[in-house]
C-alpha positions in Angstrom: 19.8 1.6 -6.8 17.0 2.9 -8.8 13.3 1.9 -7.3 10.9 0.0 -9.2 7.3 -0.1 -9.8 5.3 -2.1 -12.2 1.5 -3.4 -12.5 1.2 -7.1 -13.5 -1.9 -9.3 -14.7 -2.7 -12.9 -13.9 -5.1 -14.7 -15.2 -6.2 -18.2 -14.1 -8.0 -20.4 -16.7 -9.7 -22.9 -14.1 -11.7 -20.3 -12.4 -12.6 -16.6 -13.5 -10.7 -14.9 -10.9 -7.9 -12.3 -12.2 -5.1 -11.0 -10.0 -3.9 -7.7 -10.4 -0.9 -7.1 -8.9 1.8 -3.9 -8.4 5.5 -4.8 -6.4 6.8 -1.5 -5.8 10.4 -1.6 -4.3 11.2 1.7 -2.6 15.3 1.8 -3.0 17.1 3.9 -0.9 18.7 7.4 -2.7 22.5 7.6 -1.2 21.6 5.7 2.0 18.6 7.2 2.5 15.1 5.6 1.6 12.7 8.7 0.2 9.9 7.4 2.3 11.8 8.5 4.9 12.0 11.8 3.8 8.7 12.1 2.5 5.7 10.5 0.4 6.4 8.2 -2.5 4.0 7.9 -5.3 2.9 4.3 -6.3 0.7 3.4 -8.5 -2.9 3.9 -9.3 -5.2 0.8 -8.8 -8.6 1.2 -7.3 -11.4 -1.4 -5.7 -10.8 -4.2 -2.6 -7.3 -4.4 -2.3 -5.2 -6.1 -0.2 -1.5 -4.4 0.5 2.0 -5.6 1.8 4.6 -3.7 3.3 7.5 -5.5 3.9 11.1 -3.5 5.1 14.1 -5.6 3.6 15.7 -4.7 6.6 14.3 -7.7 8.8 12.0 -8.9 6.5 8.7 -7.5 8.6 5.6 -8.2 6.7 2.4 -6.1 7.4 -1.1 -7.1 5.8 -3.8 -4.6 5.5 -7.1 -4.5 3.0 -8.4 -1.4 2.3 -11.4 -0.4 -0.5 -12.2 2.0 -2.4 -12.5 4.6 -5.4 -15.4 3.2 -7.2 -17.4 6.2 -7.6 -18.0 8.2 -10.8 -18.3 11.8 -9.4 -16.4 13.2 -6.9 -19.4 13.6 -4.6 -20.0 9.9 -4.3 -19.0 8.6 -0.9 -17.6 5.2 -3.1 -14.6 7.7 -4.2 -13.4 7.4 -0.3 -11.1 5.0 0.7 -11.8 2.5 4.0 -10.1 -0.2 5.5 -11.3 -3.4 6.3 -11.7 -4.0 9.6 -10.9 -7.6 11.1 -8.2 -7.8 7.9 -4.5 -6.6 9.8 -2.1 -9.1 9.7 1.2 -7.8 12.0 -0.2 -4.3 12.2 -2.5 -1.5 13.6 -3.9 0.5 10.9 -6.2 3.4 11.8 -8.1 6.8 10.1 -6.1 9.5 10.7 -8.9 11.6 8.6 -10.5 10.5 5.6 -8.4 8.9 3.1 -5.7 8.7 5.1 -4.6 5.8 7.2 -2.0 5.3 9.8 -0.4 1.6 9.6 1.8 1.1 12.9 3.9 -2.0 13.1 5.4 -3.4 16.4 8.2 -3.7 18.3 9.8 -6.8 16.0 9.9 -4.0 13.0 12.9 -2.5 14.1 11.5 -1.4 17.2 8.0 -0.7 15.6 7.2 1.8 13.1 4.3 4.2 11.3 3.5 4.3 7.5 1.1 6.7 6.7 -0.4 6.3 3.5 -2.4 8.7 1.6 -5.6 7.7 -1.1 -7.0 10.4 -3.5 -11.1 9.9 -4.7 -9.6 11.7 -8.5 -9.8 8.3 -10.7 -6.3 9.6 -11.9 -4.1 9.6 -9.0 -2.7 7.0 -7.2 -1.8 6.4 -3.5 1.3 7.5 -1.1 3.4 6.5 1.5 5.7 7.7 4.0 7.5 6.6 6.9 7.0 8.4 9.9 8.7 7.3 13.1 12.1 7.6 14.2 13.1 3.9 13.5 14.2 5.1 10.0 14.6 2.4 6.9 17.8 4.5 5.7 20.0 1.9 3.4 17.1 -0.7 2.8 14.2 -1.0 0.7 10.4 -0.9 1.8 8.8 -3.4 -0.6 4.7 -2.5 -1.1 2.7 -4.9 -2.8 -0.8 -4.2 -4.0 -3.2 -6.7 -4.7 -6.5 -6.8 -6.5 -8.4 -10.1 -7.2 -10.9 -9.6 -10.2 -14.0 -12.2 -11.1 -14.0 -12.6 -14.2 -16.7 -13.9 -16.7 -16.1 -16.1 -19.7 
C-alpha cells in the first residue's frame, strides 16, 4: 500500500465560507506503519485548524483545534502554533514545548495511545507526526484529516 496525501477545496455558494481540507492516509510499509517508526511529513496548511486522527484499526477518532503560523517574520509570536483549549474531542492534548503537542488517546484506542505532532513557524514547512506508545498501529493506517474553514467575500 502506498500512503496518500492530497489538499482539497470546497467552496459553498450560499454562504462565503471555504473549506480547505487535507486526508492524509498513513499506509503501513511491510506491516509496519512509519509513524510508528518515526515522524511523517503531511502537508503544509496554516491558520485555525481543526485535525482528525483516526487509527483504521478500531476506527478511534480524536478531535483537536490548534492555530497558528500567521506571522510574516520569524520573530512574530503568530508563527507559533497553540491549541485551542476547551476543543478535544476523545483526547488529551498537551505542550510538550513550543510547537509541539502531545495528543494522548484512551484506553478504547487500542489500549490508549500518544501522537506527538510537531509544527514549524517557516511558512514553507509543514507539520509531523509520530506515534509514540507501545500500543503500535503496525498493519493499519492512521488517517489525519486537517481542516481549515475560510470566510470568504464575494
Amino acid at each position: 500500500m502506498t500512503s496518500s496525501f492530497g489538499t482539497f477545496g470546497n467552496y459553498n455558494s450560499e454562504t462565503p465560507i471555504r473549506t480547505i481540507y487535507s486526508n492524509n492516509i498513513i499506509a503501513p510499509v511491510s506491516g509496519v506503519n512509519p509513524v510508528d517508526l518515526g515522524y511523517v511529513k503531511l502537508p503544509n496548511i496554516r491558520g485555525y485548524l481543526t485535525i482528525t486522527i483516526i487509527s483504521t484499526d478500531n476506527s478511534y477518532k480524536s478531535i483537536f483545534e490548534i492555530t497558528g503560523g500567521w506571522g510574516e517574520y520569524a520573530t512574530d509570536y503568530t508563527q507559533n502554533w497553540y491549541p485551542q483549549t476547551f476543543s478535544f474531542v476523545g483526547c488529551v492534548v498537551t505542550v510538550l514545548f513550543q510547537n509541539t503537542i502531545q495528543i494522548q488517546t484512551p484506553v478504547a484506542d487500542a489500549g490508549g495511545r500518544t501522537y506527538i505532532m510537531q509544527f514549524f513557524p517557516v511558512q514553507s514547512v509543514g507539520p509531523q507526526i509520530k506515534q509514540s506508545s507501545i500500543n503500535i498501529i503496525g498493519n493499519n493506517n492512521l488517517i489525519v484529516k486537517i481542516t481549515k474553514n475560510v470566510v470568504s467575500s464575494f
